[in-house]
C-alpha positions in Angstrom: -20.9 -22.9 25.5 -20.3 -26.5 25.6 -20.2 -28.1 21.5 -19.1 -31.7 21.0 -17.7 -32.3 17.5 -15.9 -34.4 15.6 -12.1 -32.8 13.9 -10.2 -34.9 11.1 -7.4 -36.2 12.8 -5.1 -34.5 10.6 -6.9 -31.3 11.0 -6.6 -32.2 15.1 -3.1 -32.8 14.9 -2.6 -29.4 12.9 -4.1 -27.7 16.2 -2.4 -29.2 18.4 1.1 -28.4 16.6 0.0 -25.0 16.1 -0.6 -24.8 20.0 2.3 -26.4 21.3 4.4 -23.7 18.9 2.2 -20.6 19.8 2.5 -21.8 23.7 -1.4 -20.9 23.7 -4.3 -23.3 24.8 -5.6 -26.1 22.2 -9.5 -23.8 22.9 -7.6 -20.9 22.1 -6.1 -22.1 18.9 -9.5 -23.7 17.8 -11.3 -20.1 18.5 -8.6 -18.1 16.5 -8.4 -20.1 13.8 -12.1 -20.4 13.0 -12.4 -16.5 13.9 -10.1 -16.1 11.2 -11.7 -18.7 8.8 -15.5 -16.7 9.4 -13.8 -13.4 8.4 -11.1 -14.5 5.5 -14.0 -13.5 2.7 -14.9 -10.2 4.4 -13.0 -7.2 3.0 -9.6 -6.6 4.5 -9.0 -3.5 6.9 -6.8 -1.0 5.1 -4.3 1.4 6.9 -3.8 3.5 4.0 -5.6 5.6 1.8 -5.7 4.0 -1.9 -3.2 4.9 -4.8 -4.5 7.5 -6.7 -2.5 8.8 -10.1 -2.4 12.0 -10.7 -3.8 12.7 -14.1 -2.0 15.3 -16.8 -3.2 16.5 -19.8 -1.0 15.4 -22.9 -1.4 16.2 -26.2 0.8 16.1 -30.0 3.3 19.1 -30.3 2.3 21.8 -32.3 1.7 21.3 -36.1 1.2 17.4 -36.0 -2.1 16.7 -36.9 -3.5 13.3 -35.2 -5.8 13.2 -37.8 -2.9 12.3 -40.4 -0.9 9.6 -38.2 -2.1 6.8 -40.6 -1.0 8.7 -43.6 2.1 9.2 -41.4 2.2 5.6 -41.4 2.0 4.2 -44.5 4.1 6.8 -46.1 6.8 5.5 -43.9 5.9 1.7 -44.6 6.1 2.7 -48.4 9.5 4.4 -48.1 10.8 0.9 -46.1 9.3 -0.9 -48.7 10.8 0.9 -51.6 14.4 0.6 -49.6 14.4 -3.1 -48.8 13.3 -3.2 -53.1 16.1 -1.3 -54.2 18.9 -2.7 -51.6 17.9 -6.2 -53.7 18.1 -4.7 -57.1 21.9 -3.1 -56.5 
C-alpha cells in the first residue's frame, strides 16, 4: 500500500538515525515504530504468573485483650507524663 505523507523533519531525521544505527531499511523503521506506537496502550504481555503473598493468620498472645490497648495507652502516656513532672520537681 502506497501512502504519501508528510513527517516533521525532526521526526524524519529521528528515522533516519534510527535506521542507519539499526542497519534496517528507513520502511522498516517507519513500520516498527508505528507498530509499536498502535500497541504501547494495550496491556503488556507478561511471562510470569503475578506475585501473590501468602496470607497467615496473626493474632495478640494469650491474655492481652485488644479490646484494652487504649487503656494500655494512656496508662502508659500517664506514667511518662507523671515522670517527665517529677524529673522537674527534683
Amino acid at each position: 500500500m502506497r501512502t504519501t505523507l508528510t513527517i516533521d523533519d525532526h521526526i524524519a531525521a529521528a528515522l533516519k538515525s534510527l535506521s542507519r544505527t539499526s542497519g534496517k531499511t528507513f520502511k522498516a523503521v517507519v513500520n516498527e515504530v508505528l507498530h509499536n506506537g498502535l500497541t504501547a496502550g494495550e496491556k503488556p504481555v507478561s511471562n510470569h504468573e503475578p506475585f501473590q503473598v501468602a496470607a497467615a493468620r496473626r493474632g495478640f498472645l494469650p491474655g492481652i485483650d485488644p479490646l484494652k490497648l487504649n487503656q494500655l495507652v494512656d496508662e502508659l502516656e500517664v506514667d511518662d507524663f507523671a515522670g517527665q513532672r517529677h524529673d522537674r520537681t527534683v
